[in-house]
N, C-alpha and C positions, 0 to 999 in steps of 0.2 A: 802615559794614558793607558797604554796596554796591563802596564801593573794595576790601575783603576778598575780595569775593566775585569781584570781576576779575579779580583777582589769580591767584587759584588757577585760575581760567577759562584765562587765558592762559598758567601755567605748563602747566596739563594738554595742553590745544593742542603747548604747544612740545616736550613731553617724546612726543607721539606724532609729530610730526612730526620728530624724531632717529629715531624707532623704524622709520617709514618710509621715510625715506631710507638708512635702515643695511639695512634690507630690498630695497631697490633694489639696492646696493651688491652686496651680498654673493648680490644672483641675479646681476647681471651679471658677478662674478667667478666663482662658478659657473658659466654658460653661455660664457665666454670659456673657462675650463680645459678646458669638454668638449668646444668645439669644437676648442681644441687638441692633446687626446685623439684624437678623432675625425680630426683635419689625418693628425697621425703612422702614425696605424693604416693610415689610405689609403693614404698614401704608400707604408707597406711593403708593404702587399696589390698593389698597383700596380706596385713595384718587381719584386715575387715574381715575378707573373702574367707581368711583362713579360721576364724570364729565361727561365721556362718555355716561352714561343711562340716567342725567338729561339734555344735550344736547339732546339727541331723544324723550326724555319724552316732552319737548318744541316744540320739532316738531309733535310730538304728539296731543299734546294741540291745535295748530294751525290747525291741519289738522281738527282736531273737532270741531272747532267754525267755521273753511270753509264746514265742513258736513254739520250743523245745520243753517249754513245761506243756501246752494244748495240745502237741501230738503225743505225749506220753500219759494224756491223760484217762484212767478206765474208763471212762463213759462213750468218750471216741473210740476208743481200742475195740470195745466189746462191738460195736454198729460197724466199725469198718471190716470186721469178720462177717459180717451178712452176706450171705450168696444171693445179695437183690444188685440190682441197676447201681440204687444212692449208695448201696453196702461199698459195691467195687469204686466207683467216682471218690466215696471218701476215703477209702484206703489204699487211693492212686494221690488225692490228694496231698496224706497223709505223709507219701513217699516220696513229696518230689524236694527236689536238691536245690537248698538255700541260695541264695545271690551271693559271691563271693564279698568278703570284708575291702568295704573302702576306708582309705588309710589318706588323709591329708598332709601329704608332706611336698606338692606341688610347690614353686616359688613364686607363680605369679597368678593374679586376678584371675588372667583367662583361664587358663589350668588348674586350679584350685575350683572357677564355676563350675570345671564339669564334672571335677569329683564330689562337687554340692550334689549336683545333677544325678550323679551315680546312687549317691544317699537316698536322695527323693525316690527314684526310681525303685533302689532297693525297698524302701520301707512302706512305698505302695504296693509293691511283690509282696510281702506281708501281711498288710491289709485288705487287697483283694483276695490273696486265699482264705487268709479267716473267713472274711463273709462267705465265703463259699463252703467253707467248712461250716459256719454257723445255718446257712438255709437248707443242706445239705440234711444237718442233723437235727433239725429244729422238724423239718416233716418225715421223718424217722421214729423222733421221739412221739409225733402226732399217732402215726400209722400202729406204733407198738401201745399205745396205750388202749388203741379201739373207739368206736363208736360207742359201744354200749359197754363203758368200762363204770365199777364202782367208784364210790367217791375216795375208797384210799387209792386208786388205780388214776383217777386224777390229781390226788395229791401230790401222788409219787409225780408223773408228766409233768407237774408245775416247779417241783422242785429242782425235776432237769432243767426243764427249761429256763430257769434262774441261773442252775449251774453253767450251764453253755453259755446266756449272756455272762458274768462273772468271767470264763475263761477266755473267751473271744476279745473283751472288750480292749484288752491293755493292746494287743495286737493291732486293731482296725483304728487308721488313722482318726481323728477328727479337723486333720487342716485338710483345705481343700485340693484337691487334686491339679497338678502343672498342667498348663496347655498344650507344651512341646514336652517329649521326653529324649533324650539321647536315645541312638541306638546300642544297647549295652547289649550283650552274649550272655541274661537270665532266665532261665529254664523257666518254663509255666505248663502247664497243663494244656492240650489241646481245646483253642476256644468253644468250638462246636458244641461236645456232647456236656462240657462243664456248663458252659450257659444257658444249655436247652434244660440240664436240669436244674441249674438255680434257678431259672424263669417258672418249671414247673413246679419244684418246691414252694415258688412264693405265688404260685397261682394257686395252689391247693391249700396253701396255711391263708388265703387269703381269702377262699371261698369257706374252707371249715369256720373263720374265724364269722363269716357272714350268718352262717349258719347256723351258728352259737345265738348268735344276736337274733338271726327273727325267731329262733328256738324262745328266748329269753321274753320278745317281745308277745308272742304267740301266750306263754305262759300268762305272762302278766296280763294280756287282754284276757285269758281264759277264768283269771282268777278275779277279774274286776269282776267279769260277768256272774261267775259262780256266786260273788258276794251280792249283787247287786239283788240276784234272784235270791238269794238266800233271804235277805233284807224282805222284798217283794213278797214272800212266802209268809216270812214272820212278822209282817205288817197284814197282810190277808187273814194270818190264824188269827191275832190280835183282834182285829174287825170281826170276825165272824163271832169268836169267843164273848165279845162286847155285845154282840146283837145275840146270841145263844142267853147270855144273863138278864140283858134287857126283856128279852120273851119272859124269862123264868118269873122275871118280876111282874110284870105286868101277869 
């Protein structure tokens, strides 16, 4: 009876130790699939991430060979030797020290976001000084041509000012700007006197440009009228002339 009773002692034992080991088995194959899982999904998030930072890093690039052609170029050189306010603003602009090169070789999503980050950031550095170099030299180019300048003295002012858009343009972003920026370590110009004179720059090209217009408006009322009277006058001689022949006849 006692050998009966081992018996089934030792089958119980062995029937729960298959139950455990197959329990073993099958978490370690579970945990090996999900790490697998988990391998692949990385990989792509990584791969993703790592597209997205070397697409803006290109843009990047570009925006810095369009820097380094704009500050080299005479027409900024010649205005930022002005011993005026905008002269010095733009030839501090002209000076100040690029964002360092981001480089995507991060391995993961989160790390790779913030060298996205660094890109964006950079390439809005970029873009904000352009505009500031373009408002900058755009009521420069106003002020040096004059009020009472002639019409090749305007010609010349419009063909700057084509040239300045043309150089600005590749520089100044057209996506829109991020909501949060990292805090990165890129040199900018102190905000104050830079946006008191862009604000001023674009209140003066904004008033001159008003000016132009009721200039323009002013004109064309002056010449309706000039013609209207003109018309007025030479319908009057007409009539008079008509009643002058009519007497002769009679």
């Amino acid at each position: 009876m006692l050998e009966n009773i081992s018996k089934v002692m030792n089958n119980g034992n062995k029937k729960k130790m298959i139950v455990l080991i197959t329990g073993f088995v099958v978490l370690a194959l579970v945990l090996c699939i999900g790490a697998l899982c988990w391998s692949v999904q990385h990989n792509a998030r990584v791969k993703e991430a790592r597209k997205t930072c070397e697409v803006q890093v290109a843009q990047v690039t570009k925006a810095n060979k369009s820097w380094n052609k704009l500050i080299k170029n005479s027409l900024l050189v010649s205005f930022a030797k002005e011993d005026s306010e905008n002269g010095k603003l733009l030839n501090k602009l002209m000076k100040l020290r690029i964002p360092e090169t981001v480089v995507c070789n991060a391995n993961s999503p989160e790390a790779l976001g913030a060298q996205n980050a660094q890109a964006i950031a950079a390439a809005q550095w970029y873009s904000d000084n352009a505009q500031r170099i373009r408002s900058i030299t755009s009521i420069m180019i106003d002020k040096a041509a004059g009020d009472e300048s002639t019409q090749e003295d305007k010609k010349k002012e419009e063909e700057s000012q084509k040239q300045l858009q043309e150089l600005t343009a590749p520089v100044i972003r057209k996506a829109p700007k991020v909501n949060r920026r990292p805090r990165l370590n890129i040199p900018n110009i102190p905000p104050d006197p830079v946006e008191k004179a862009t604000r001023k720059a674009q209140e003066e090209a904004a008033e001159k440009e008003a000016n132009r217009e009721a200039e323009k408006k002013k004109n064309a009322a002056e010449k309706k009228a000039a013609d209207k009277k003109a018309e007025e006058d030479k319908k009057a001689e007409e009539d008079k002339k008509a009643e002058e022949d009519k007497k002769a006849e009679e």
